[in-house]
C-alpha positions as CSV (number, residue, x, y, z in Angstrom):
1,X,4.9,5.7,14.8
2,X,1.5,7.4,13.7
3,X,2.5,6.8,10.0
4,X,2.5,3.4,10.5
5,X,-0.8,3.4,11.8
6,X,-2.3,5.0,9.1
7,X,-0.4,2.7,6.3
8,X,-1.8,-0.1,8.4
9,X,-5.3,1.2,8.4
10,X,-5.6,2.7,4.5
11,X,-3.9,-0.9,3.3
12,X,-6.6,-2.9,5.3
13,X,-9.4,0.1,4.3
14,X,-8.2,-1.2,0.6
15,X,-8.6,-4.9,1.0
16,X,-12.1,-4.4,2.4
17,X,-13.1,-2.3,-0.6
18,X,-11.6,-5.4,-3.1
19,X,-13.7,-7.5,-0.8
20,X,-16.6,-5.4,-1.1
21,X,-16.5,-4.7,-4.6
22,X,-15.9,-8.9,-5.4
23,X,-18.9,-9.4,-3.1
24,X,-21.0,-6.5,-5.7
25,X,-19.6,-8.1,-8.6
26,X,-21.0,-11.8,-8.3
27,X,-24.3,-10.7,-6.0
28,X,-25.1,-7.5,-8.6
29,X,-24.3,-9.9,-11.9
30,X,-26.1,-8.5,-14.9
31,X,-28.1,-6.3,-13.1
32,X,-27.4,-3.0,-15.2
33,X,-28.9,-0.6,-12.1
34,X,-26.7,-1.5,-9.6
35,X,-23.5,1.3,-9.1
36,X,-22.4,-0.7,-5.9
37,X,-19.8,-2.2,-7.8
38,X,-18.4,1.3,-9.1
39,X,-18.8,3.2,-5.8
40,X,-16.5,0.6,-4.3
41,X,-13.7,0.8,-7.4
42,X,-13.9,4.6,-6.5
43,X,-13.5,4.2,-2.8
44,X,-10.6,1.7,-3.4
45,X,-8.7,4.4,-5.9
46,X,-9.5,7.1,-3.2
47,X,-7.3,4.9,-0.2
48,X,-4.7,3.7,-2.7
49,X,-3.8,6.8,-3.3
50,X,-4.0,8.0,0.3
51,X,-1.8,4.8,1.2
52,X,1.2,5.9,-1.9
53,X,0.9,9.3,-0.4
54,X,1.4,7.9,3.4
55,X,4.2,6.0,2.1
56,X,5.8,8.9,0.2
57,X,5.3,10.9,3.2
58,X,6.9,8.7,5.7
59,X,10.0,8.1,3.5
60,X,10.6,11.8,2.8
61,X,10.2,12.8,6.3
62,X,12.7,10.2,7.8
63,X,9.8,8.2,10.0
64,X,10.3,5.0,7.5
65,X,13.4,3.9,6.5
66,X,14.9,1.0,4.2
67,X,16.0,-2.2,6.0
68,X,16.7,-4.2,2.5
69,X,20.1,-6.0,3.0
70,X,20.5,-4.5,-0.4
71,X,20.6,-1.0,0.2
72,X,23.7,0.7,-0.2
73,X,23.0,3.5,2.2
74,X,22.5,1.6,4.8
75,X,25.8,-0.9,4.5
76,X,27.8,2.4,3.1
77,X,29.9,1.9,6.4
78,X,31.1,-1.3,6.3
79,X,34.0,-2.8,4.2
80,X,33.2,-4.6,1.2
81,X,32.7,-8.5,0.8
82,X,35.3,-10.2,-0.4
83,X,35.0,-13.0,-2.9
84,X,38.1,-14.9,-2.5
85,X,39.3,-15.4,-5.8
């Protein structure tokens, strides 16, 4: 349950930094001073990486798990659909 926490937290963490750095982009325009703007592309690299990494942890330790009707491991036990024909 903890993982999904911290997914939840670094993905919002990410979406504030986008913010952030849109907000620095049209407030900073041509100023050539201003690293605002770079700090917050840095920060956002820094918690999408931490939020792959969360994810890639969760799925190889067995807390997150595939729900997608799709997935064959998951429908492995049932019998296959029929089409009819």
């Amino acid at each position: 349950m903890a993982i999904k926490i911290i997914i939840v937290l670094l993905f919002i963490g990410v979406l504030l930094s986008l913010s952030s750095g849109l907000y620095f982009l049209l407030k900073d325009f041509g100023s050539k001073e201003s690293d605002r703007l770079r700090m917050a592309l840095g920060i956002r690299i820094v918690l999408a990486a931490a939020l792959l990494g969360a994810v890639y942890y969760g799925f190889t330790s067995g807390e997150l798990r595939s729900q997608a009707p799709w997935d064959k491991r998951l429908h492995s036990g049932q019998a296959p659909v029929q089409d009819g024909n």
